[in-house]
Structure formats: structure tokens, C-alpha cells
N, C-alpha and C positions, 0 to 999 in steps of 0.2 A: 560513782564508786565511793566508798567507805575505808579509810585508813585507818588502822588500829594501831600506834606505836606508844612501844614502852617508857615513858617520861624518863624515870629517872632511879639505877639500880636502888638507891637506897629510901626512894620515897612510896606512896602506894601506886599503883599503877593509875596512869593518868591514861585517858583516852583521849583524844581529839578528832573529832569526825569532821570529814568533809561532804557535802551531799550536793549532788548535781541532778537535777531535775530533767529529765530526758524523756522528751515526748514519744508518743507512740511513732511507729518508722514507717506504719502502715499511713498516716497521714504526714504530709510532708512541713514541716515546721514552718511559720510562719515569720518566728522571729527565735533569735538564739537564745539557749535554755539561760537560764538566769541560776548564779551560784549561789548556795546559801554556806554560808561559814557558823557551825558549830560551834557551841562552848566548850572549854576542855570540861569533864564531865570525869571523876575521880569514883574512883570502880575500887572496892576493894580487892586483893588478889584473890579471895578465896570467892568472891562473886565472879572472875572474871570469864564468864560463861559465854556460847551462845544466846542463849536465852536470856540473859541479866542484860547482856551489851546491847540485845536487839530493842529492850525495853527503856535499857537509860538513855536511846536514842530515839529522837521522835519522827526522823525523816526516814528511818528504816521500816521497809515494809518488804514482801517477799520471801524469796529464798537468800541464806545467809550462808558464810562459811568462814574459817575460821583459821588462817594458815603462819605456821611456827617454824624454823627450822634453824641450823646451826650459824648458818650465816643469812639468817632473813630475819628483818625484825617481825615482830606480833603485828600481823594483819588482819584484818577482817574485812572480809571483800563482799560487797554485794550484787547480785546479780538479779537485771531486771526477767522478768519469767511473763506478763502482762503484754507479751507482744504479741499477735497472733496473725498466722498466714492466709492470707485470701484463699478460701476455696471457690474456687470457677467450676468445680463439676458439674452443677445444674446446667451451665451452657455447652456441656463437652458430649460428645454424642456417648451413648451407653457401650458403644464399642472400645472405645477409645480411654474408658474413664479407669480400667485398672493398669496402674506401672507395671508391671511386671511383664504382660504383654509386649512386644515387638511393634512397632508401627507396620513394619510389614504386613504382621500377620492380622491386626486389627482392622487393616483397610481390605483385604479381599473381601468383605463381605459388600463393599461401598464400590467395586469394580466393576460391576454391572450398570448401577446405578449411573456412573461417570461415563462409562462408556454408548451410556444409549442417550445421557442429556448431551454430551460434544456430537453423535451424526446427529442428532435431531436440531443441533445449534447450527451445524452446518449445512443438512437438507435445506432448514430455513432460512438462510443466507441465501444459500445458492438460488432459490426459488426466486427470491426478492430482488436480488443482483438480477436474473431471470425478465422476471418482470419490467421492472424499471429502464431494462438496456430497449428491449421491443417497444417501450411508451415512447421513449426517445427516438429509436428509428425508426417507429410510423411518425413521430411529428414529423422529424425531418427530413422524411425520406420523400421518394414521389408517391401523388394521389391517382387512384385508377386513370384519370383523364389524361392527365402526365406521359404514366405508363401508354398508353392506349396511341397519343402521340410519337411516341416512339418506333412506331411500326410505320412506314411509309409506303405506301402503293403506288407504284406509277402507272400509268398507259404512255411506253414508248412507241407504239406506232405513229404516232403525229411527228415525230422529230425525224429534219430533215436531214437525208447523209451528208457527212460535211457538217453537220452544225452540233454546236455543245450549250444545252439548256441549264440553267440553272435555277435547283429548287433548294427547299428549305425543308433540314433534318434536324430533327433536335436542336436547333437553334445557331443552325453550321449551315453555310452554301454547301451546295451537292452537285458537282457537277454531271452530266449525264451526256456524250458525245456519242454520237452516229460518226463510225469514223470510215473513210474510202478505201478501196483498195489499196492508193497512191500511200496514204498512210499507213496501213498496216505493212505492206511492205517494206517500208522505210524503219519502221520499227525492228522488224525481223530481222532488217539487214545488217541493222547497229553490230557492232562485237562489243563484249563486256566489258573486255578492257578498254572500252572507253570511256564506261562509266564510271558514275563515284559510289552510285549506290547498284552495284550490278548484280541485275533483276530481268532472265526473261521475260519479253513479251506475254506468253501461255503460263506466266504465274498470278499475270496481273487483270487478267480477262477472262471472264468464264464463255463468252462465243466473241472470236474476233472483232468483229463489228463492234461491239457494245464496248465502253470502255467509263464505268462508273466509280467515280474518284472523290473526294472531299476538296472545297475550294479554299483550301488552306495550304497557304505558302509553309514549307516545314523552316523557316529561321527564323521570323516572326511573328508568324502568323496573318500574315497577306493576305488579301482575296487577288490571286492572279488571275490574267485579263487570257481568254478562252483566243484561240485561232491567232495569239500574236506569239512576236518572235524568230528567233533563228532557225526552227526547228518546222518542218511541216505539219502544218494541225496541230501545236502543239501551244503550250501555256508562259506567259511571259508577265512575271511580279516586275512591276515598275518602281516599286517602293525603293529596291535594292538590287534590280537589276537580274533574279535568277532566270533560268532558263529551262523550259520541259516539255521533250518532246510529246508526239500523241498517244503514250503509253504513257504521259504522267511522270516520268522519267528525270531527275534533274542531270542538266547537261553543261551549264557554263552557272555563273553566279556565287552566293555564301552561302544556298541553302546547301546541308549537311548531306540530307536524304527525299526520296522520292515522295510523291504525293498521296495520302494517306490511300485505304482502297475501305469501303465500309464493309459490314459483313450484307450481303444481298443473295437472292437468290433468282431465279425467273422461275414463275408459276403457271407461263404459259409465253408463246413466241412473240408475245407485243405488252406483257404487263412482267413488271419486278416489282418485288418486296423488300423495301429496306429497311434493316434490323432484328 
């Protein structure tokens, strides 16, 4: 800025400028503008013009103006005009680039456009999430041979009544009893309420006789010992002492619950399929 004041009523009008160097705003300053201090510079009155003042002055360039009033002294003010606004319109899309328009209304045309790259962002996702989850559970899941193991055939005709064989299912004892009349009747005769996990007999057996169970103790996982114990024909965990009659049944001990039953079916009166 540029001061212009009146020295002194009876002398010629004295000017003394001040000029401040103000870089461009569009580049950020590097170091603080540097003052320059004018000479007073003696203007006669009848020169004391716009044009005379802009001239007796060497650091004025620009627009200038000239301001007087009853209680203001003689100024003269300059104003930089050499600044100028970044236009970004070459990168603004053609819709977008007039003010006056609404953003609203500039973007329905761009609604389509967004709406088909987000499902097509998300088919692609989901595809891939897709993917990636099946590559993981065929790694880790089971291989045909695995599977194929899973399926167990027996021939019970060779097992004698009275006796409980034990095979190997999915990587579990299986137990497989021929059980007597002596025994199923004893079963039958139980009441429930004496059980802990109370389970008829005709839940646990698909033909009396047969009575195909998992050789796993339910408290900790035991293999209990086949035809011992308090029970007739029944199973007896020595690890911890539980107790199950010939329905698999638990009857004294800490196990909780009864002895598992697999899913099995008979295919024919002397072969089962287990799984």
C-alpha cells in the first residue's frame, strides 16, 4: 500500500510513499516481502493528480485511487490487480464446469454411470470372496478317499450273541453288540426315572438284538471296557469309574449322558452301513 499525506498546510504538498512488495498469493512466499521506504517526493498542488503521483512514484504500477475526505487525510491507495485465480476447469467434467447449475442437477446425468460401476464392483467382489472361500475348503476339507472312508459296511453275521466287537469309524471305536434276550429284557424293565439321561430302549435300537454305539466314554472321552460292570451286558469306563448298561445307557459314575448312537442303517439282515 501507498500513503499519500499532506505535509504541511502552508508548504507545497509533500508526498511520502511507502511500497511494500507483495508477491503473488497464487505462489506461497518463500521469505517475507521486503519494505522499501520512499523519498518524500514534493508534488506541486496543481500537479497533484492521479497521473502525476503514479508517475513521481517509481514503485507504483497498477490500478491506483485517490481518497480525500473531511476528516481523512490525502491518500492514495494502491491496489494489487496482477493476482490471478487458478482455473481447474480442464480437469472438471463438462457437466460440472458451469456455476450456475445445481450439483444436483449436474450429476443425474453421472447416475447411471455410478450405479452400474458399484454392482459391477460388487458382483466382482462377491465372485472372488466366491472363489477364494471354495479354494480354501477343498484345501482343507476332506479328499474323495477320506469321504469314501466315511461310509462303513459291516457283515454282522459272524458276531456272537452275547458279544460286542469293536471296529473302527472315522477314526472312533464302534462298538457293535449281539445282545440276549437276558439283556434286552433288562433294559426294558429299567424305569426312567432311574435314569440320568432318560432314553427308551426302542429309541436307541433300530431291531432289539442289534445295538450299535460309539466307544466313547461321554465325560472324557474314554474307550469303555465292553460286557464289564454292574449292569448286564453292559459297559464299564475304568478311567473314572462310569457305568452303562446294554442299551449304552449311563447308570452310576460322572458321565453326564448316554453313549453316542451313529447314524447307521441295515441294508439287509446280516450287513449295516455306517454313515
Amino acid at each position: 500500500m501507498l500513503s499519500v499525506v499532506q505535509k504541511a498546510p502552508n508548504l507545497s504538498k509533500a508526498l511520502k510513499g511507502t511500497s511494500y512488495v507483495v508477491p503473488n498469493i497464487s505462489v506461497p512466499p518463500k521469505v517475507s516481502a521486503p519494505k522499501h521506504e520512499v523519498a518524500s517526493v514534493y508534488v506541486p498542488e496543481q500537479f497533484l493528480t492521479v497521473d502525476k503521483i503514479k508517475s513521481a512514484l517509481p514503485y507504483v504500477t497498477g490500478t491506483t485511487r485517490v481518497i480525500s475526505g473531511v476528516t481523512t487525510k490525502l491518500q492514495f491507495r494502491y491496489s494489487h490487480t496482477d493476482v490471478s485465480v487458478p482455473d481447474n476447469s480442464y480437469y472438471r467434467r463438462s457437466s460440472v464446469r458451469d456455476p450456475t447449475v445445481p450439483s444436483k442437477e449436474s450429476a443425474d446425468g453421472r447416475k447411471a454411470f455410478t450405479y452400474l460401476f458399484t454392482a459391477g464392483a460388487v458382483a466382482f467382489t462377491s465372485v472372488s470372496a466366491k472363489t477364494c472361500l471354495t479354494k480354501v475348503a477343498k484345501y482343507y476339507g476332506f479328499n474323495q478317499d477320506a469321504l469314501a472312508l466315511g461310509v462303513l459296511e459291516l457283515d454282522i453275521s459272524k458276531v456272537p450273541e452275547g458279544k460286542s466287537i469293536t471296529f473302527k469309524w472315522r477314526n472312533k471305536p464302534l462298538f457293535v453288540k449281539h445282545r440276549t434276550a437276558e439283556e434286552i429284557a433288562d433294559v426294558n424293565s429299567t424305569p426312567l426315572s432311574e435314569l440320568r439321561d432318560p432314553v427308551p430302549d426302542s429309541e436307541r435300537v433300530q431291531k432289539p438284538e442289534w445295538l450299535i454305539t460309539l466307544g466313547i466314554c461321554t465325560h472324557l472321552g474314554c474307550v469303555p471296557l465292553p460286557n464289564k460292570g454292574d449292569y448286564v451286558g453292559g459297559y464299564f469306563c475304568p478311567c473314572h469309574g462310569s457305568h452303562y448298561d446294554a442299551a449304552g445307557r449311563i447308570r452310576k459314575g460322572p458321565a453326564p449322558e448316554n453313549l453316542e448312537i451313529p447314524p447307521y442303517h441295515f441294508s439287509n439282515d446280516t450287513t449295516i452301513v455306517i454313515g
